[in-house]
C-alpha positions in Angstrom: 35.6 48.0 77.5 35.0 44.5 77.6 36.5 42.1 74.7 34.4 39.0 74.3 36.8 35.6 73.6 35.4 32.4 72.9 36.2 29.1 75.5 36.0 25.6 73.7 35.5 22.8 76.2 35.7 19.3 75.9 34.5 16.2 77.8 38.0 14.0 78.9 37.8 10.6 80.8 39.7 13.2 83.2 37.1 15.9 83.2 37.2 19.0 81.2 39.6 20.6 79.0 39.8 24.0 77.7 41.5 26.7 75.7 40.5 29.6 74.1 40.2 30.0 69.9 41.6 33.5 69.8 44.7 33.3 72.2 47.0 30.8 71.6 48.7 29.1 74.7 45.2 29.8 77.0 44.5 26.8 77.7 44.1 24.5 81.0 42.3 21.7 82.3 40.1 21.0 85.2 38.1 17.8 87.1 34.9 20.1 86.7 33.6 22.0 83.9 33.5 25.5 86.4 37.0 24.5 87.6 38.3 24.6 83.5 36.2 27.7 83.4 37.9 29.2 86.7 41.5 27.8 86.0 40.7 29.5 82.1 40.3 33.0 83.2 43.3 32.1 85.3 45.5 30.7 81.9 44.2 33.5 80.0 45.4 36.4 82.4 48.6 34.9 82.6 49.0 34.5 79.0 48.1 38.3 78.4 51.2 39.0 81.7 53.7 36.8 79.8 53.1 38.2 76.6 53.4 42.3 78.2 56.7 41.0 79.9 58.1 39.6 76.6 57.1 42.8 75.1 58.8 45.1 77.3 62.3 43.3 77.6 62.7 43.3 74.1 61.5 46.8 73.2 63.7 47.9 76.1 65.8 51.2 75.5 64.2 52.0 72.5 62.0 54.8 71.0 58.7 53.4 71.0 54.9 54.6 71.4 52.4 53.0 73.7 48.7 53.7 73.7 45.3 52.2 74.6 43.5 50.2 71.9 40.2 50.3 72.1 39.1 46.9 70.3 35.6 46.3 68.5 34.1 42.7 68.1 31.3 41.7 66.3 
């Protein structure tokens, strides 16, 4: 499955920077626009680790279901 995100990048006296409309806190910077789009994917995957982490520790010990969920975009 692949989920489709959408990248906003803007022109900075320092070259490029970027973040991502449907994930708060992906967002990076870069002298190039390919190195915001590289260092994105980066910020993005990171994000999505932090997040799982956060998840876990607090649902620690407890009685809880986990599952794949497929998601549909437009």
């Amino acid at each position: 499955m692949t989920i489709t995100l959408t990248a906003v990048f803007q022109k900075v006296p320092e070259g490029y920077i970027g973040f991502v409309e449907e994930l708060p806190g992906a967002n990076t910077q870069g002298a190039t626009l390919e190195e915001a789009r590289i260092n994105l994917q980066e910020a993005i995957a990171l994000v999505l680790e932090a997040n799982r982490t956060l998840a876990e520790e607090s649902l620690k010990g407890k009685d809880v279901i986990r599952e794949a969920l497929p998601v549909s975009t437009r």
